[in-house]
N, C-alpha and C positions, 0 to 999 in steps of 0.2 A: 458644465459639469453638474450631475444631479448627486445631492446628497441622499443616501437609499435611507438615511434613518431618518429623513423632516421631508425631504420631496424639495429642499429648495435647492434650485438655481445660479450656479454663478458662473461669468463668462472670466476665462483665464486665459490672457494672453502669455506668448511664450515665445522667442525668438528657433527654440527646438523645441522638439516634441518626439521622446526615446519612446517605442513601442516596446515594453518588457514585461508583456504580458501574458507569457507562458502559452498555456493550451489554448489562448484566446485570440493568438497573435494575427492568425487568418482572417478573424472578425475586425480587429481595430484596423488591418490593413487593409479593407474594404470600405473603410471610411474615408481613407483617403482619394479613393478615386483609383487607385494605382494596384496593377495586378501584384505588386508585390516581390523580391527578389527570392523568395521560397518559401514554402509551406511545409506548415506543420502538424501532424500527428498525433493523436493521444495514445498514448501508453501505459496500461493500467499496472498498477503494481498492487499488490497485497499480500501483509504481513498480518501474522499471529500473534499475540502476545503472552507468554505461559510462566507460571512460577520459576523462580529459580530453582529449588527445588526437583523440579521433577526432571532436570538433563543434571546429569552427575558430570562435570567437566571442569575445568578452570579456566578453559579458552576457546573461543571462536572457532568457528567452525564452519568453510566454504568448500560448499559441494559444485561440483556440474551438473547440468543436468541435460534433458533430449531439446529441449527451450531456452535457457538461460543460467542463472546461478543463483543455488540458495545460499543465505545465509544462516547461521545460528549466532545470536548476537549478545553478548552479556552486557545485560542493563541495570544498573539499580540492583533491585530484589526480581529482576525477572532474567528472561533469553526475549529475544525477538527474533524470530521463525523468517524469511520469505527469502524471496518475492515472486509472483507472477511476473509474467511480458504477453499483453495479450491486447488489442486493437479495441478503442473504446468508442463509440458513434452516437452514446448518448449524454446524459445530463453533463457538462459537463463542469457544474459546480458539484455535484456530490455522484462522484462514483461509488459503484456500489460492488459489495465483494461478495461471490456467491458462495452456495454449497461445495461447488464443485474446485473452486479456487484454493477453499478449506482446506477439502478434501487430497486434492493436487499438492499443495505442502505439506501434509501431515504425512501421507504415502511417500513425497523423498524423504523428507527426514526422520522418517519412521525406519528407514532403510541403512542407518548408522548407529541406533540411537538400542541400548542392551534394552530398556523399558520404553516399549512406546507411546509416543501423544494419542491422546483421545480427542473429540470435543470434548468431554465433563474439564481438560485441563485445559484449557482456553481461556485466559482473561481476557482480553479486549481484542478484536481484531479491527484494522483500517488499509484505508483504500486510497491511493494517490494517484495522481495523473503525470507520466513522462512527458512534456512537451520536446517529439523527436522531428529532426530535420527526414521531412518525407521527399523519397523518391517518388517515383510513379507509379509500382508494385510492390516494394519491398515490403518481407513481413516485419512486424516491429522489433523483432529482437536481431533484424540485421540492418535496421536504422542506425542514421549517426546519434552517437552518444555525446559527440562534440558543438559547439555554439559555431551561431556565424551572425556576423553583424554586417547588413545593409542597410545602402541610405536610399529610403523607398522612394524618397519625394524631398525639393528642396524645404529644410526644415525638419524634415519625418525621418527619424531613423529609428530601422528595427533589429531586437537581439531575441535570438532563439535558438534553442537547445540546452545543453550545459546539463551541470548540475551544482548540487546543493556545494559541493566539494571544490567547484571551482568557481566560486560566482566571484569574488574579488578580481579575479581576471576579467570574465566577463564585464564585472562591472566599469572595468580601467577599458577595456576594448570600446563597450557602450560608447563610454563617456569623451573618448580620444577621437570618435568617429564624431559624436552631436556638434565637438565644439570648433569644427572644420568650418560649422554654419555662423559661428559667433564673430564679432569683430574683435582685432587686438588678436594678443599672442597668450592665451591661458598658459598656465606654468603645467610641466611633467606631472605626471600623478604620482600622487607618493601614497597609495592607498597601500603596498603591503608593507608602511612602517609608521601606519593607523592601528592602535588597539581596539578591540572591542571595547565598548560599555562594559565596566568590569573586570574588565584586567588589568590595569595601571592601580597597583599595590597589592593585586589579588596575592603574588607568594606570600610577601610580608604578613598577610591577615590569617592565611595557614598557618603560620606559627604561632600566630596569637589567637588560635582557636579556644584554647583552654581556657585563655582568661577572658575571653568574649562571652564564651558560655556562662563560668561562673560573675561576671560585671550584670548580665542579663537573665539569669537562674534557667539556662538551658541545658542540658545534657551536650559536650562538646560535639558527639557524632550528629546531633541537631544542627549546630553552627556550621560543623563540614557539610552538611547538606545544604543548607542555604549559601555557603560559598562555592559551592559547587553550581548553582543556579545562577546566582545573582553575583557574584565574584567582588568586589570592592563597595557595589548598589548595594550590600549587604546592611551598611548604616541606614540609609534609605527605609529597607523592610523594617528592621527593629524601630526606627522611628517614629512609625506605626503605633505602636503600641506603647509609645510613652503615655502612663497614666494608667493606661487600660491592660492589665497584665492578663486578661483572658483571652487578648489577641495572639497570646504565646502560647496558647495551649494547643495540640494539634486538631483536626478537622475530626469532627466526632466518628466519624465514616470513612476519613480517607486520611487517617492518622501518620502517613509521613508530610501530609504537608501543615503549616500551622494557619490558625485564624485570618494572621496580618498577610500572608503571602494572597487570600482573596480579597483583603482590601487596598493593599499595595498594586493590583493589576487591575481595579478601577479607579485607584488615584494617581497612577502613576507611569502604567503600562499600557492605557488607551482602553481596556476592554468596555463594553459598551453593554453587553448582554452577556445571559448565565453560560452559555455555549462556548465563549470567548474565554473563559477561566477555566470551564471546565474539560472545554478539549484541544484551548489551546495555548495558555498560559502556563495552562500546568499542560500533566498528561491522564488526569483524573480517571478520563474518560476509557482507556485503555489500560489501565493500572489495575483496575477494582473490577470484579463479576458482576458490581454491580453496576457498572459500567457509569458512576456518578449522581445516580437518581435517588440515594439513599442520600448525600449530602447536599442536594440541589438543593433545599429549602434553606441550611444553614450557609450556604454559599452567597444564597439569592439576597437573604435579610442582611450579613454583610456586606454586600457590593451597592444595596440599596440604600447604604447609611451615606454611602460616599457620592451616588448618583441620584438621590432624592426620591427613590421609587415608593410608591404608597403601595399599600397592602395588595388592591388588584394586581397592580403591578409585577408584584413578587409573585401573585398566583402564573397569573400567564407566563411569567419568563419560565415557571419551573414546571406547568404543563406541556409548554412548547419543547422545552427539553426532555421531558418526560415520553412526546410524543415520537422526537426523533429518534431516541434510542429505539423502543420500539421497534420500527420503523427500519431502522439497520437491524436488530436482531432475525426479522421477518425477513428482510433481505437476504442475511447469510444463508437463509435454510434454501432461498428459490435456487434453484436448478441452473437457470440460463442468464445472461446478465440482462437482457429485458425483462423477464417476470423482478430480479433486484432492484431493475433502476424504477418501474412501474410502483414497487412497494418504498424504495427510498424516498422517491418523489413526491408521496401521496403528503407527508407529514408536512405540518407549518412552517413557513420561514422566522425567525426570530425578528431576521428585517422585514416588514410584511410589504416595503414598497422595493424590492429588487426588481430589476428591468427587464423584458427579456431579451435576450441574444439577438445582436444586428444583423437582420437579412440579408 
């Protein structure tokens, strides 16, 4: 196994070895030697993200459409508009969402909606990848939506499909199929009477939101937003900023989140680089028009206090992010999804030694 952020090497023995790697699943099953018990599909998806403000509503709102199904989605302070279903065949670390993808959801849901979306109401828009269980021609919006789990090789088992909605399952199928390979009799999974990270006390901490706020001089709708994140991990955050009470104040630029919530996702949360906080610890990066570049410097000198970054340092993380927005803004305007992914691609990796895709 190669580490993409040092280049070094280490060999990991494993009695199993679960293939759950999404869009990629075709490539790791190629390593094994073995055609594989099914393949998989990319399926593009792409969502808007627009003020709340500007849909007058109190609730959700799913349309049909000649493709698939939008949603209107209430988030936070915003809606979130989608999705595409549309066959993807290139990059497939960073898909890219075009003009015309925009375009295509603003035209339905401009179609229920008394004041319609523009671009100018666009905050952040993104692009994900369906990993769909492929037929032999099927278009993708009549692929399975459902997971299947095969044991491709003694030891290699792979899982593909699903989603985000059912991965506990998936993940109990995964793991009931690996350990067929193990010796001994592993006990039943008891994954759906597992809580998350943050839920074991979370109600209890609701009702002591009031006094959390005032024990730590927060405004309580502040403490319901970080319990709403981080749910019980909440001591965790605030812990942060024992001492340093300017780790409470929010982000100069992206004022619903605070100081410590960017240094708590490099001391705590793994993040490694500014791209990892800012579009995917938080949702910075889809929140703000300015889609995070306005606070990437104060983001960067935080995350640098906790991961040693020297001054270069901070420069390049917040050029490199600086270039990839860019870079997707450029993207949304092209036409076709190759002139998107030719302009997404162009921009630097934050990891500069990523691998490329197995032959």
């Amino acid at each position: 196994v190669r580490d993409v952020e040092d280049g070094r090497e280490t060999d990991i023995q494993a009695g199993v070895v679960v293939n759950c790697t999404g869009v990629w699943t075709d490539e790791l099953q190629r390593l094994s030697g073995s055609r594989g018990r099914f393949r998989v599909r990319a399926s593009k998806g792409v969502h808007v993200v627009v003020p709340r403000d500007r849909i007058v509503a109190e609730t959700g709102v799913i349309l049909r459409t000649e493709k698939s199904v939008l949603f209107v989605i209430p988030w936070r302070n915003h809606w979130i508009v989608g999705t595409t279903d549309t066959d993807w065949n290139l990059d497939l670390a960073h898909p890219a969402a075009t003009r015309n993808d925009i375009d295509y959801i603003l035209g339905h849901v401009n179609k229920v909606l008394a004041t319609p979306l523009t671009h100018d109401d666009i905050e952040g828009v993104y692009a994900g990848l369906r990993p769909l269980l492929a037929g032999e021609s099927e278009e993708t919006s009549k692929l399975s939506r459902e997971h299947a789990v095969a044991r491709v090789a003694p030891g290699l088992v792979a899982i593909a499909g699903g989603k985000y909605t059912t991965y506990r399952v998936m993940a109990r199928d995964a793991v009931d199929a690996a350990v067929v390979d193990l010796p001994g009799r592993p006990p039943s999974s008891i994954t759906d009477k597992v809580p998350l990270l943050g839920a074991d006390g979370y109600h209890a901490l609701v009702n002591q939101a009031d006094h959390l706020a005032m024990q730590h001089g927060l405004h309580p709708y502040r403490v319901r937003h970080l319990l709403d994140r981080y749910g019980s991990l909440v001591h965790e955050v605030l812990q942060a900023a024992e001492g340093r009470p300017e780790l409470l104040r929010p982000l100069e630029h992206a004022p619903d989140y605070l100081a410590a919530e960017a240094v708590y996702a490099a001391s705590h949360e793994g993040a490694l680089h500014l791209e990892d906080v800012l579009a995917r610890r938080t949702r910075i990066s889809i929140e703000y028009p300015h889609r995070g570049v306005a606070c990437a410097e104060q983001v960067a000198r935080l995350m640098g206090e906790v991961l040693g970054w020297s001054d270069p340092m901070i420069t390049r993380e917040v050029d490199v992010y600086t270039a990839r927005v860019e870079a997707e803004r450029d993207s949304q305007a092209q036409p076709s999804d190759e002139a998107a992914d030719a302009r997404r691609s162009s921009a630097p990796e934050a990891r500069a030694r990523l691998i490329e895709p197995v032959g």
